[in-house]
C-alpha positions, 0 to 999 in steps of 0.5 A, a space after each residue: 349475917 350468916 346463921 352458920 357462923 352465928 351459931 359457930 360464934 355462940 356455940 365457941 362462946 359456950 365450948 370453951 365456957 363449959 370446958 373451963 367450968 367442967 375442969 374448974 370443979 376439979 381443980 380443988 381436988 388435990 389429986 383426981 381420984 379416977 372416979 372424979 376424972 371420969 366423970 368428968 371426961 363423961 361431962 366433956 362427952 356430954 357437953 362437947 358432942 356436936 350439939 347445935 347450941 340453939 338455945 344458947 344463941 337465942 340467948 346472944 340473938 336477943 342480946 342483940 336485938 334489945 342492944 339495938 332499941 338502945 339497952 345496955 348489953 352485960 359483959 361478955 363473960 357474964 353472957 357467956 356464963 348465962 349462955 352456958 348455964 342455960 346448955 348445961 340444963 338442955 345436955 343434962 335433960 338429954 343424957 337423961 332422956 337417952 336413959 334407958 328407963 326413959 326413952 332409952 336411945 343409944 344415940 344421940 347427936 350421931 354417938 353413942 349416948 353417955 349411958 353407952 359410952 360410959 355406964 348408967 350410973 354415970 350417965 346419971 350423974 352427970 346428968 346430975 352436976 350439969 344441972 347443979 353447975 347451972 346454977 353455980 354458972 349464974 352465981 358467977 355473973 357480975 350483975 346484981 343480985 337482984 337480976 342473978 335471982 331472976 335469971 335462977 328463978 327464970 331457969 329452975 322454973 323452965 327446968 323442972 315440973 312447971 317445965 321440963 321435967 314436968 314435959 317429960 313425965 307427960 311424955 312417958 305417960 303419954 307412950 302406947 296412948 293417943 292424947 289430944 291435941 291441947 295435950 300434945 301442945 302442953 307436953 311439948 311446951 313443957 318438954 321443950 318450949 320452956 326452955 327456949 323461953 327460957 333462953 329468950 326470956 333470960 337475955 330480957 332479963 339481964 338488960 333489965 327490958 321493958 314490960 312490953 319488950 318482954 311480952 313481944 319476946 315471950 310471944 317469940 318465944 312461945 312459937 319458936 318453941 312449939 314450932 322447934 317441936 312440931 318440926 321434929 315430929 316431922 323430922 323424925 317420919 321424913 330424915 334418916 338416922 345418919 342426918 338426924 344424929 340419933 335413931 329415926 322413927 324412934 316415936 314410932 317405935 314407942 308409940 307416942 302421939 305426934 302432930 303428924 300422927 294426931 293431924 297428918 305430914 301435911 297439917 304438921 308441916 303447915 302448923 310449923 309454919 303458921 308458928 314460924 309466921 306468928 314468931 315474925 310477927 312478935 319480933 315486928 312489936 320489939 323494934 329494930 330488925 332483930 335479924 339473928 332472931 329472924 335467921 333462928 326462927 326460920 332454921 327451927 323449920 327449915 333444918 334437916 337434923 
């Protein structure tokens, strides 16, 4: 198995599903007005721009993982539908983040950020339906209603203050201060650990997975996740803006406090390790060989961008 065709079969998986699903919620509109069409060629942008789509193959790779300790695997279409209501999330907090009252990039994923291609307001917006079409996504599945309230419930608490949004407010507040390290490891569980947690956890959930499966996959999830984030602290000292696909050194610019600025490179990088080894580990208590898993867990430390 290939991580880079993995992730060109997940990321077709969920191009072609937020494609179809951007263009659907205009199809009960009789003629587009030019402001619904254009707020949707910015949700095209926003969705379409070459993301890597981490998230959404954490998701196919703990499909497969469970489906080889003999659990049932849902429909394709109902996984990509949960795959994709999980991206939605992740491109709406980006278009936010580039915003100019948050931390104002122009870039982002080497283009100009949907606020630069577009305006503001827009940006805002569609930062705004991506999150609503999450959760439509979801309420499309075929699984019972009993598992598409726990899918919804699994991704609005990774989305909002208890996560995400909860990791970014930290983050702002945290600009032109040095904070510990126990609030550094928060704000980045937060920011960016919930959500992958989330993706992991979500898969679990569609297959209905045991107790301890679900324990073992949290573990996994937990220390990919911060190791994602400790990773790009490095990145953003040791790549280039061109690699990176959005402005190098832009935590310096704002101040914040990073691994590599609280512990030093050198810790940072052995940090990220010792949590790409505690991942491993976790995926040994699941059963099978979990390899898609494996593969994703060592590229959050490997990659360049």
């Amino acid at each position: 198995m290939q991580l880079d065709t993995y992730l060109a079969s997940a990321k077709v998986r969920v191009d072609e599903c937020l494609s179809q699903a951007i263009d659907q919620q205009l199809e009960t509109t009789a003629a587009y007005p030019n402001s619904l069409q254009r707020l949707a060629e910015a949700s095209h942008y926003a969705t379409a721009n070459g993301g890597k789509r981490i998230r959404p193959a954490l998701f196919f790779a703990t499909l497969d993982a469970l489906e080889e300790t003999g659990l049932i695997m849902p429909n394709a279409e109902d996984c990509a539908l949960i795959a994709s209501s999980i991206e939605c999330i992740h491109s709406y907090s980006l278009v936010h983040d580039d915003l100019p009252a948050m931390d104002d990039d122009d870039l982002r994923r080497g283009q100009a950020s949907c606020h630069i291609a577009y305006d503001e307001a827009t940006a805002i917006l569609v930062g705004d339906g991506l999150q609503a079409l999450a959760f439509e996504l979801l309420s499309q599945t075929q699984l019972p209603a009993t598992i598409q309230i726990q899918l919804v419930q699994a991704l609005a608490q990774a989305a909002g203050n208890q996560g995400m949004v909860g990791g970014q407010a930290i983050d702002l507040a945290s600009e032109n201060q040095t904070i510990t390290l126990t609030a550094l490891e928060q704000l980045h569980r937060l920011k960016t650990g919930a959500l992958i947690r989330a993706a992991v956890l979500m898969a679990a959930i569609s297959m209905n997975a045991s107790p301890s499966q679900r324990d073992a996959l949290a573990q996994f999830a937990n220390a990919v996740g911060l190791a994602f984030q400790v990773h790009d602290d490095v990145l953003d000292i040791e790549s280039d803006t061109a690699t990176l696909g959005k402005t190098q050194g832009a935590d310096l610019a704002l101040n914040k406090s990073t691994y590599p600025k609280l512990i030093g490179l050198a810790a940072a990088k052995a940090k990220a390790s010792a949590l790409l080894q505690q991942s491993l580990a976790a995926l040994d208590q699941l059963g099978g060989d979990a390899e898609a898993l494996r593969m994703i867990a060592r590229f959050a430390v490997e990659r360049q961008h």
